[in-house]
N, CA, C and O atoms as a printed pandas DataFrame, in Angstrom:
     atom_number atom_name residue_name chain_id  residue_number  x_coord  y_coord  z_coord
0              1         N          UNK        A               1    0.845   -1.167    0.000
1              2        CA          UNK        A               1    0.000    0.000    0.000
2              3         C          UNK        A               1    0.900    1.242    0.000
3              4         O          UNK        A               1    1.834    1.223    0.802
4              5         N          UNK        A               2    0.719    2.586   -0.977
5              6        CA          UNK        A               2    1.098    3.397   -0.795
6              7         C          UNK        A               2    1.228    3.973    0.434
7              8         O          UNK        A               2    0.527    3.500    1.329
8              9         N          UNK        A               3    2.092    5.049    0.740
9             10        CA          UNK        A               3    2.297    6.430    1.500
10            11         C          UNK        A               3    0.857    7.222    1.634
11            12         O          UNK        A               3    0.214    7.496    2.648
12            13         N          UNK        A               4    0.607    7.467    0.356
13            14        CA          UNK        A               4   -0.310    8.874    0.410
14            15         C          UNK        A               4   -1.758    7.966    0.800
15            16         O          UNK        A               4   -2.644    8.638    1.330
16            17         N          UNK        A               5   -2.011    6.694    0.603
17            18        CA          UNK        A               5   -3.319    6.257    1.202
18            19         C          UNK        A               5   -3.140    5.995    2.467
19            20         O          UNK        A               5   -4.134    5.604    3.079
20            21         N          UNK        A               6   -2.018    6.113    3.112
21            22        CA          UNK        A               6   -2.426    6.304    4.287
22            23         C          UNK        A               6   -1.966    7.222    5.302
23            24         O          UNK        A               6   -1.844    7.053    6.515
24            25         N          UNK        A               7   -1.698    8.389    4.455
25            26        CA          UNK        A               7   -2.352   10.474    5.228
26            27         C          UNK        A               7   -4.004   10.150    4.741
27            28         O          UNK        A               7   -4.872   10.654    5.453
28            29         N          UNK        A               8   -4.393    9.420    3.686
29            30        CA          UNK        A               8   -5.972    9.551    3.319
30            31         C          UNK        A               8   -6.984    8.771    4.443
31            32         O          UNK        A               8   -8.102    9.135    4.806
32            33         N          UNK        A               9   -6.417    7.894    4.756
33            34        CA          UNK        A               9   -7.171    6.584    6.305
34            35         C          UNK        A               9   -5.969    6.436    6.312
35            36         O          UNK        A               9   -5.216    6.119    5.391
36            37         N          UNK        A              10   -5.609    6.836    8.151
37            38        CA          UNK        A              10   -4.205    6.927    8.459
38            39         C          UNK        A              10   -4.903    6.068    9.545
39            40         O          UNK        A              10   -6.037    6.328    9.947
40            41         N          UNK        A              11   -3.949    4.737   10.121
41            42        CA          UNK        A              11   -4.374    3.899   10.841
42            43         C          UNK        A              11   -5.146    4.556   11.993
43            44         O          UNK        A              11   -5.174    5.782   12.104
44            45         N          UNK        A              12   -5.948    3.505   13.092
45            46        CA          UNK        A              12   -6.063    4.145   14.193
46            47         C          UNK        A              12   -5.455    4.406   15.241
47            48         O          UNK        A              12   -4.523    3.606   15.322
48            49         N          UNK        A              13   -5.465    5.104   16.119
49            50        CA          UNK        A              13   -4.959    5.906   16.830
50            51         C          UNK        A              13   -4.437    4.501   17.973
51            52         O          UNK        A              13   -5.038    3.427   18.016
52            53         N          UNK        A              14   -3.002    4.902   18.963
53            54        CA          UNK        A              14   -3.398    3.423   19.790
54            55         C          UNK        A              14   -2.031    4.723   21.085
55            56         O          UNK        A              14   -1.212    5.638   20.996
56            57         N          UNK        A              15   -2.704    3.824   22.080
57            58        CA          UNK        A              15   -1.706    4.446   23.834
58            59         C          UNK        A              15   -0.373    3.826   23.435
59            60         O          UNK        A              15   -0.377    2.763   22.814
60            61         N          UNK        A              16    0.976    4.547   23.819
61            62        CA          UNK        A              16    2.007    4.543   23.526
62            63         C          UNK        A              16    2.836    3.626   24.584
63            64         O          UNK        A              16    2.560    3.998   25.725
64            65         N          UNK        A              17    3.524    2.826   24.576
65            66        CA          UNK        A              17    4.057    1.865   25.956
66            67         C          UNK        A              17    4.940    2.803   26.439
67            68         O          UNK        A              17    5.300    3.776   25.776
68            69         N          UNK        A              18    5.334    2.545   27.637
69            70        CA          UNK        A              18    6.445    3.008   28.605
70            71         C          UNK        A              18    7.398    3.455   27.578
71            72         O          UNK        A              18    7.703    4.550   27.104
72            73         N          UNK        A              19    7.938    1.651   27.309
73            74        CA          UNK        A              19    9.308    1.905   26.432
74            75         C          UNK        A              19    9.543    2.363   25.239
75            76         O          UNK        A              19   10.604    2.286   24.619
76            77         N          UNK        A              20    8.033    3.097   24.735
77            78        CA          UNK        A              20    8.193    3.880   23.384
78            79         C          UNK        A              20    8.196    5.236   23.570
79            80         O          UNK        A              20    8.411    6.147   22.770
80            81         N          UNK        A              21    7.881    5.247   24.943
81            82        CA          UNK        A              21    8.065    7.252   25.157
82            83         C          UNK        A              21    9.618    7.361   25.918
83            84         O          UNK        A              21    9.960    8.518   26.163
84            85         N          UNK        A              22   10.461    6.417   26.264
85            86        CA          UNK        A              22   11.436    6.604   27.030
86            87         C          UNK        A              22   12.414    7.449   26.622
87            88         O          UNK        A              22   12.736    7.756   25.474
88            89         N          UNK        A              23   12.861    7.799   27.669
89            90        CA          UNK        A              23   14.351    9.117   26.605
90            91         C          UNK        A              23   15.812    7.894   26.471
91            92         O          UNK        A              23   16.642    7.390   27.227
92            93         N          UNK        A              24   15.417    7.857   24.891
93            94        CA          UNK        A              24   16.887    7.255   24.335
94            95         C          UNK        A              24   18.422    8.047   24.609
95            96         O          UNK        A              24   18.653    9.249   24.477
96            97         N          UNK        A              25   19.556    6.748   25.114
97            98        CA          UNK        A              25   20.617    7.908   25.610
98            99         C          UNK        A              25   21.316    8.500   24.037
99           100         O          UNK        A              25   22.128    9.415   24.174
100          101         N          UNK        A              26   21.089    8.108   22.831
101          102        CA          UNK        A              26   21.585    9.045   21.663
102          103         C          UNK        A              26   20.736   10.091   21.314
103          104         O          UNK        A              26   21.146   11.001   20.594
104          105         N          UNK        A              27   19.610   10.064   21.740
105          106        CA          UNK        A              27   18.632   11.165   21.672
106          107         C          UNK        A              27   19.425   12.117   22.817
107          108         O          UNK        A              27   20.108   13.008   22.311
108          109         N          UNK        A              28   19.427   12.066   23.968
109          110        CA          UNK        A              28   19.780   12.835   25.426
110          111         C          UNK        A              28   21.376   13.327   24.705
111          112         O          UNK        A              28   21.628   14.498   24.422
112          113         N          UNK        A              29   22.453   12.037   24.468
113          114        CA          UNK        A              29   23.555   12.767   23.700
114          115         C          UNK        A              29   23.254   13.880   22.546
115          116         O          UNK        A              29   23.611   14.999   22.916
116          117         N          UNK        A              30   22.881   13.861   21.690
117          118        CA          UNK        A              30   21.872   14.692   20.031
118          119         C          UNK        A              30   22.060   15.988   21.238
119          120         O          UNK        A              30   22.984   16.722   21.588
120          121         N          UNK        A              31   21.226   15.875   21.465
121          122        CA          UNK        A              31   20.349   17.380   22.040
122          123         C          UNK        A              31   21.272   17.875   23.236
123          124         O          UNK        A              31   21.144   19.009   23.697
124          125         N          UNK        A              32   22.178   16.995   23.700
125          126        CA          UNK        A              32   23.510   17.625   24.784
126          127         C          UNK        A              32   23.907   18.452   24.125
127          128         O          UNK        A              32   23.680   19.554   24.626
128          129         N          UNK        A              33   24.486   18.500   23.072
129          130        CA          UNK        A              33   25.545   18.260   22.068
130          131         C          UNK        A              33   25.288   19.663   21.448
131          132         O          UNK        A              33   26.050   20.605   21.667
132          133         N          UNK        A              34   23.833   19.793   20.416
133          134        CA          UNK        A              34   23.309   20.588   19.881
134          135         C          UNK        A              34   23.434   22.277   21.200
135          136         O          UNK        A              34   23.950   23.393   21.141
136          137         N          UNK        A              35   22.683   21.555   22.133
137          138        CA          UNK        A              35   22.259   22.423   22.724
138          139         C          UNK        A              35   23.493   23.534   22.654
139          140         O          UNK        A              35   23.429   24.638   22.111
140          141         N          UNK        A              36   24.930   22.806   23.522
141          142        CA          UNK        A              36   25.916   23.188   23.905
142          143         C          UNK        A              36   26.927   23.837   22.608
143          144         O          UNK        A              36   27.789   24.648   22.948
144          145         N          UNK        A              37   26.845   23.590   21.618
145          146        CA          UNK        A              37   27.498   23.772   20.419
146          147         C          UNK        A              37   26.661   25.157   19.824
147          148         O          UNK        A              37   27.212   26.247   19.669
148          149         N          UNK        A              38   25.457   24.926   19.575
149          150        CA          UNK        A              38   24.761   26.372   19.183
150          151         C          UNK        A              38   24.842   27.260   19.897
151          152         O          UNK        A              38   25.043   28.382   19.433
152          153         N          UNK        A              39   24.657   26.965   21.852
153          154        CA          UNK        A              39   24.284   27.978   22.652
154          155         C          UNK        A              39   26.121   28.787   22.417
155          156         O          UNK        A              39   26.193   30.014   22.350
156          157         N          UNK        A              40   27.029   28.183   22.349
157          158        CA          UNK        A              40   28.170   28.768   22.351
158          159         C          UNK        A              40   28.866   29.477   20.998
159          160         O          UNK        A              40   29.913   30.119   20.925
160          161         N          UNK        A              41   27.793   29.085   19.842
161          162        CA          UNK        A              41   27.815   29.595   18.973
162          163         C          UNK        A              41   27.173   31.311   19.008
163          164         O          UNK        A              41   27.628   32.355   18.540
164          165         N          UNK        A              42   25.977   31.015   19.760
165          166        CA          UNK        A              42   25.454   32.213   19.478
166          167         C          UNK        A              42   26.081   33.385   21.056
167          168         O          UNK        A              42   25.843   34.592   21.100
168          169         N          UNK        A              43   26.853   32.627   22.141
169          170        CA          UNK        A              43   27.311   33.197   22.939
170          171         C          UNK        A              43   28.109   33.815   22.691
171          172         O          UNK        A              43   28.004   34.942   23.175
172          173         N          UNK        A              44   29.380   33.561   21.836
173          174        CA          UNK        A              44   30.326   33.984   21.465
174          175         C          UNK        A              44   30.104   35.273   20.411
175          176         O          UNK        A              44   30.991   36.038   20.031
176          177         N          UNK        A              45   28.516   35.313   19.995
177          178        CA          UNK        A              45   28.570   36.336   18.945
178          179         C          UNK        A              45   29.162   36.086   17.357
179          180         O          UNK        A              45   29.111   36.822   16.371
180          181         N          UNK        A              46   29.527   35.237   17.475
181          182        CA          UNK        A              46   29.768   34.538   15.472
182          183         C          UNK        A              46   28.292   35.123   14.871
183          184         O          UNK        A              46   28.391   35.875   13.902
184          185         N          UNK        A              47   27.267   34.901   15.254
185          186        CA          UNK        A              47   26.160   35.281   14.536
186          187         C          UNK        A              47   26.126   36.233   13.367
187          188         O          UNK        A              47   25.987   36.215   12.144
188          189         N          UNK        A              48   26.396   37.379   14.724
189          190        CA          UNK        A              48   26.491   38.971   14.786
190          191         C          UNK        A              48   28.065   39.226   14.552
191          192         O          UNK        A              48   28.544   40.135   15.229
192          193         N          UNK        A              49   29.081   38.419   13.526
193          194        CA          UNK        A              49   30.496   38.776   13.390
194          195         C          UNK        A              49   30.254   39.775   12.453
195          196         O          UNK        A              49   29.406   39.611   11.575
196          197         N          UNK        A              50   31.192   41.228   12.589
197          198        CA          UNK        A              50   31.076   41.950   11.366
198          199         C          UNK        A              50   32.195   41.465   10.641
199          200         O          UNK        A              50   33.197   41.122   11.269
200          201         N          UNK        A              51   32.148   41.363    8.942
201          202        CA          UNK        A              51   32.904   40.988    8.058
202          203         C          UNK        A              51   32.645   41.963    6.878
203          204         O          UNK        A              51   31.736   42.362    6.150
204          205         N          UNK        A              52   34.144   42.133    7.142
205          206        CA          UNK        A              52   34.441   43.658    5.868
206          207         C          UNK        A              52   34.100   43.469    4.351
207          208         O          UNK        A              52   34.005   44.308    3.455
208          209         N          UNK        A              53   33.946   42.119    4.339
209          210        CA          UNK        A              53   34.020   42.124    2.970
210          211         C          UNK        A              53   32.522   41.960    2.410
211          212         O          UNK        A              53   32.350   42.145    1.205
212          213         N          UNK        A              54   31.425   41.619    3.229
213          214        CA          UNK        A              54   30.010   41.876    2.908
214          215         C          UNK        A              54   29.346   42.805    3.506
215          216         O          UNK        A              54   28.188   42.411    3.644
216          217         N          UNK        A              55   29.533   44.141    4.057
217          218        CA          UNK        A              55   28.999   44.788    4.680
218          219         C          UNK        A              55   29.501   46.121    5.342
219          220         O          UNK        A              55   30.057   45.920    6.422
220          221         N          UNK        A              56   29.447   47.247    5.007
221          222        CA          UNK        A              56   30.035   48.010    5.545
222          223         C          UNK        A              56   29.587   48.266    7.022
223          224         O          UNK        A              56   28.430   48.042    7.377
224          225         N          UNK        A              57   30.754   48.846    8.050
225          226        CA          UNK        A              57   30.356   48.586    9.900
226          227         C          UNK        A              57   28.974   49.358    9.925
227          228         O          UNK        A              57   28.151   49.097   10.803
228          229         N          UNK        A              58   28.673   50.528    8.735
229          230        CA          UNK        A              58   27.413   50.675    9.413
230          231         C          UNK        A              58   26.452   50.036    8.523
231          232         O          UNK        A              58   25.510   49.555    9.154
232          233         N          UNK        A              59   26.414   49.948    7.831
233          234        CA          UNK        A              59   25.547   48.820    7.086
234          235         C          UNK        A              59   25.195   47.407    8.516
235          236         O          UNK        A              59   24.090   47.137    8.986
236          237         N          UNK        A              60   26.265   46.895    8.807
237          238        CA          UNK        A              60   26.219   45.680    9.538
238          239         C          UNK        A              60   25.626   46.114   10.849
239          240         O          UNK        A              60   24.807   45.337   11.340
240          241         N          UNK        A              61   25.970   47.505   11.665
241          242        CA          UNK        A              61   25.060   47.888   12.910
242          243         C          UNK        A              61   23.694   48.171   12.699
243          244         O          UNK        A              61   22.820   48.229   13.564
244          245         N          UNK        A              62   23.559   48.367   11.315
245          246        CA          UNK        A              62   22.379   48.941   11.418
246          247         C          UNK        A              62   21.365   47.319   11.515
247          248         O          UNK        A              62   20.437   47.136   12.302
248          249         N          UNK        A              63   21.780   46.508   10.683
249          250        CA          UNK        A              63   21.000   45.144   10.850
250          251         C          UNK        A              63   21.498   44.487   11.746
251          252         O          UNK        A              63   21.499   43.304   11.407
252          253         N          UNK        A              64   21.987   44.653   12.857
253          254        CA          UNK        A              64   22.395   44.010   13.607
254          255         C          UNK        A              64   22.190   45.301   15.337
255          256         O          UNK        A              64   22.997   45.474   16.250
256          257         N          UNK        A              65   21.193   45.749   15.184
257          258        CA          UNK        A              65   21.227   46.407   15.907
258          259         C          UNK        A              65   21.783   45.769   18.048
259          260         O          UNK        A              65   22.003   44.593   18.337
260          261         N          UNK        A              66   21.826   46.515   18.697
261          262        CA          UNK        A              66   22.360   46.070   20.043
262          263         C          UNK        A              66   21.116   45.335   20.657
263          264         O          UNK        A              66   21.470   44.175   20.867
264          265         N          UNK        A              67   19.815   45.516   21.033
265          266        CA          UNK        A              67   19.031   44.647   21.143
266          267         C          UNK        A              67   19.435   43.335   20.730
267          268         O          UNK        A              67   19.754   42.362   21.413
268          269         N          UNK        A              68   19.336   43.545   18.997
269          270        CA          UNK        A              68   19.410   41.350   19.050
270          271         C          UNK        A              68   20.428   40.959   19.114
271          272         O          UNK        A              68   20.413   39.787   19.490
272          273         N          UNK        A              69   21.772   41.486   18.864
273          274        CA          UNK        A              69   22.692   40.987   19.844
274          275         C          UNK        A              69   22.580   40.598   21.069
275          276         O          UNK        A              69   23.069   39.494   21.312
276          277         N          UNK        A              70   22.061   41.189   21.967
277          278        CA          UNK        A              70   21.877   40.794   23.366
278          279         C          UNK        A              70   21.096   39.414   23.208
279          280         O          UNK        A              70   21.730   38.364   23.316
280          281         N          UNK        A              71   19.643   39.403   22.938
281          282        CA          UNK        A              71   18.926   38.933   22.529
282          283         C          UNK        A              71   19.750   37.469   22.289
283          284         O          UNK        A              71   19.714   36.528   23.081
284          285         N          UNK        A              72   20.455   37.494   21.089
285          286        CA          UNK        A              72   20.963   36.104   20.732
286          287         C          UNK        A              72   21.872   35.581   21.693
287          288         O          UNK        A              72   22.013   34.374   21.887
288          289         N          UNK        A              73   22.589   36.619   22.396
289          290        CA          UNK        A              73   23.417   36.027   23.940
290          291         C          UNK        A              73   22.940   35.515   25.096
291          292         O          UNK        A              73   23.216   34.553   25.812
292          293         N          UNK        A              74   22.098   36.465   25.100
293          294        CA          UNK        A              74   21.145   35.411   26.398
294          295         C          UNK        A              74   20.788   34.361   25.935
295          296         O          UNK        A              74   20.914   33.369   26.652
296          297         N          UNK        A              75   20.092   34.178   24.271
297          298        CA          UNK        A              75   19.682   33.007   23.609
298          299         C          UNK        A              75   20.614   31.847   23.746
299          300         O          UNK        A              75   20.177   30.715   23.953
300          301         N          UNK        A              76   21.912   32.108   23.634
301          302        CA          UNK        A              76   22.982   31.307   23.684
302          303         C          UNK        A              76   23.401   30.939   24.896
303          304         O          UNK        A              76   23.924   29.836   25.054
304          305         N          UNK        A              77   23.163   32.156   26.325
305          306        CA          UNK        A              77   23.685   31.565   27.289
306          307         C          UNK        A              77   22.203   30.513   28.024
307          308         O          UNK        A              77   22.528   29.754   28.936
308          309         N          UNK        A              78   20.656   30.521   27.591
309          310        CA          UNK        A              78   20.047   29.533   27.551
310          311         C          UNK        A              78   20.681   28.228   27.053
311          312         O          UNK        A              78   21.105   27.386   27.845
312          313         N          UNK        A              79   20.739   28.072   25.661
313          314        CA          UNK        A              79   20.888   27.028   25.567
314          315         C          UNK        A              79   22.386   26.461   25.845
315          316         O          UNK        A              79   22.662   25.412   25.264
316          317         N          UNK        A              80   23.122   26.893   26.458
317          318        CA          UNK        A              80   24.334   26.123   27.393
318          319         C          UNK        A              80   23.714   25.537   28.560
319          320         O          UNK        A              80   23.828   24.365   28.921
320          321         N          UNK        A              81   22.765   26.845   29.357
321          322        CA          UNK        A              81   22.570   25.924   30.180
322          323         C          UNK        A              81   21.749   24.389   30.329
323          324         O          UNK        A              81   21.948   23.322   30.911
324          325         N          UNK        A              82   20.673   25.006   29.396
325          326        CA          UNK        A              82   19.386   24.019   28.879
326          327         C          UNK        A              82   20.758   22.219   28.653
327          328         O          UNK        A              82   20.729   21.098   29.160
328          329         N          UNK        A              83   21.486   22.742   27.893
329          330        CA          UNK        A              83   22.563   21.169   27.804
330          331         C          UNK        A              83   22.638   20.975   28.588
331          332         O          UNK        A              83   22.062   19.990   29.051
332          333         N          UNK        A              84   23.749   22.130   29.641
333          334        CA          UNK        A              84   24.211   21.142   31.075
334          335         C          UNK        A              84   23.351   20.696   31.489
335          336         O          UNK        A              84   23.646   19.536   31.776
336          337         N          UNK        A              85   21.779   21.025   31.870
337          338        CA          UNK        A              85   20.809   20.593   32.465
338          339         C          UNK        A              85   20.269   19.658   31.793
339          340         O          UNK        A              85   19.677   18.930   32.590
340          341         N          UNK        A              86   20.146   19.245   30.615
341          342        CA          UNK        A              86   19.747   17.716   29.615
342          343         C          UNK        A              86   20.882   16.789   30.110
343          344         O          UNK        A              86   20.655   15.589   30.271
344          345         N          UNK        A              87   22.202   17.368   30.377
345          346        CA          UNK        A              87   22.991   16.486   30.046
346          347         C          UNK        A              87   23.247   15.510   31.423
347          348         O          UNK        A              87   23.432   14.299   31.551
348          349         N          UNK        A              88   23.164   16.641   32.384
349          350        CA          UNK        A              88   23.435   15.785   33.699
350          351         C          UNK        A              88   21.709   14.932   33.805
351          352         O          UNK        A              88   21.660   13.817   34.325
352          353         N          UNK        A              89   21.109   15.238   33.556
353          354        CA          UNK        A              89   19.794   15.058   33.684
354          355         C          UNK        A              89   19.271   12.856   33.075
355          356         O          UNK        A              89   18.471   11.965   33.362
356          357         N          UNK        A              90   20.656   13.188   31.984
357          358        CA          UNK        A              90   20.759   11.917   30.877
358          359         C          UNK        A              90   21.904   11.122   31.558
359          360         O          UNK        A              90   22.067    9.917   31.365
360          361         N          UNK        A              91   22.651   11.844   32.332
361          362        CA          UNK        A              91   23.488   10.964   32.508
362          363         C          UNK        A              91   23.295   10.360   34.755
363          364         O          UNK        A              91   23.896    9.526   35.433
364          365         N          UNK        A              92   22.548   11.026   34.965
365          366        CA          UNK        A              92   21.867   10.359   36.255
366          367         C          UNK        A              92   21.074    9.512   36.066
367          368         O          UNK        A              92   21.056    8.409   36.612
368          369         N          UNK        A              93   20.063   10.077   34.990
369          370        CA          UNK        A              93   19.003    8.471   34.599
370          371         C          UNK        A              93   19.627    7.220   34.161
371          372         O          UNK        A              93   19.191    6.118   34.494
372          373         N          UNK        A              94   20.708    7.408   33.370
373          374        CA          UNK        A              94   21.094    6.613   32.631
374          375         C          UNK        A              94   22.192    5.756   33.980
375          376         O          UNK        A              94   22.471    4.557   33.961
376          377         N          UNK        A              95   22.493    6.412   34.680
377          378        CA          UNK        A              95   23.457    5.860   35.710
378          379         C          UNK        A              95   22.506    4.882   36.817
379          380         O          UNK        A              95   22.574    3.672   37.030
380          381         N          UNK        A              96   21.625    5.908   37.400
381          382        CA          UNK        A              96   20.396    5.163   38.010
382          383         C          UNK        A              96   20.039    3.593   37.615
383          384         O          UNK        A              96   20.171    2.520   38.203
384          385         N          UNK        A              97   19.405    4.089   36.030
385          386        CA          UNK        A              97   19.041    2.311   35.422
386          387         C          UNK        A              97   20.343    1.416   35.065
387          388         O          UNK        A              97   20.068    0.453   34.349
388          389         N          UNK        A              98   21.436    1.520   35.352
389          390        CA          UNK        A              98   22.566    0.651   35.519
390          391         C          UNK        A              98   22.639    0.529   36.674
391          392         O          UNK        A              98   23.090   -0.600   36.869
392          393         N          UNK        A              99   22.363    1.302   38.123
393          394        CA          UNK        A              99   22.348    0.714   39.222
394          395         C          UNK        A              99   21.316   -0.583   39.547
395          396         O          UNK        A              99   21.474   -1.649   40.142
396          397         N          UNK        A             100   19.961    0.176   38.717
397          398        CA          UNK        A             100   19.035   -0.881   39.160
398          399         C          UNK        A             100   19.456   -1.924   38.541
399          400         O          UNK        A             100   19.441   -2.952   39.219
400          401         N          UNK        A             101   19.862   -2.020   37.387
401          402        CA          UNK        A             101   19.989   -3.889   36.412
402          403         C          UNK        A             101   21.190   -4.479   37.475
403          404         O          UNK        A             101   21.099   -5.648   37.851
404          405         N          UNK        A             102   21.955   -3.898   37.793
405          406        CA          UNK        A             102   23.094   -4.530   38.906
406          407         C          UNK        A             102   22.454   -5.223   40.386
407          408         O          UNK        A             102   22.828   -5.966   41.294
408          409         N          UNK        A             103   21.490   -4.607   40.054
409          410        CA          UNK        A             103   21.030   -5.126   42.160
410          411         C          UNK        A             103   19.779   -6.347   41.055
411          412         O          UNK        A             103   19.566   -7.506   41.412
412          413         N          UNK        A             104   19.309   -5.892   40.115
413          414        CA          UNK        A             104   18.390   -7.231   39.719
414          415         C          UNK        A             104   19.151   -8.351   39.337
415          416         O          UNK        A             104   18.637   -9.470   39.332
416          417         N          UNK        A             105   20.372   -8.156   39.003
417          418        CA          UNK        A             105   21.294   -9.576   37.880
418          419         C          UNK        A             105   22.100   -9.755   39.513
419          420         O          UNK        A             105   22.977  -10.603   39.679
């Protein structure tokens, strides 16, 4: 059966198990990773780099006014923290359910 017949009668709907909503640890790594790599991207201001060769400095202040600079720094110093906080978050759970399989085996 095609794809598109079934967005047309798309099966029915069904409750999701435990172990299909669980947080996978390459998912928890992904989104460590991301988080920490962009947030320091946009912390550092690379965003907002002026470069002489597309833009003259006021050309580039003017679209880049001091607001969203700020704006993208705080944005950036969110998502550093948002990682550290996924990350320790992935790596206690993940430590936890290796304690428990040790006391069950």
């Amino acid at each position: 059966m095609s794809n598109i017949v079934n967005l047309i009668n798309p099966p029915p709907s069904r409750d999701l198990t435990p172990e299909e909503t669980k947080d996978c640890v390459p998912c928890t790594i992904m989104s460590t990773a991301f988080a920490l790599g962009f947030g320091t991207y946009l912390l550092m201001g690379k965003a907002t780099e002026y470069d002489a060769k597309l833009a003259t400095l006021k050309e580039h202040d003017s679209r880049n006014p001091k607001w969203w600079k700020t704006t993208l720094k705080v944005s950036g110093a969110s998502l550093i923290i948002f990682g550290l906080w996924r990350g320790a978050d992935g790596y206690m759970r993940y430590s936890e359910d290796k304690k428990r399989q040790k006391v069950l085996v």
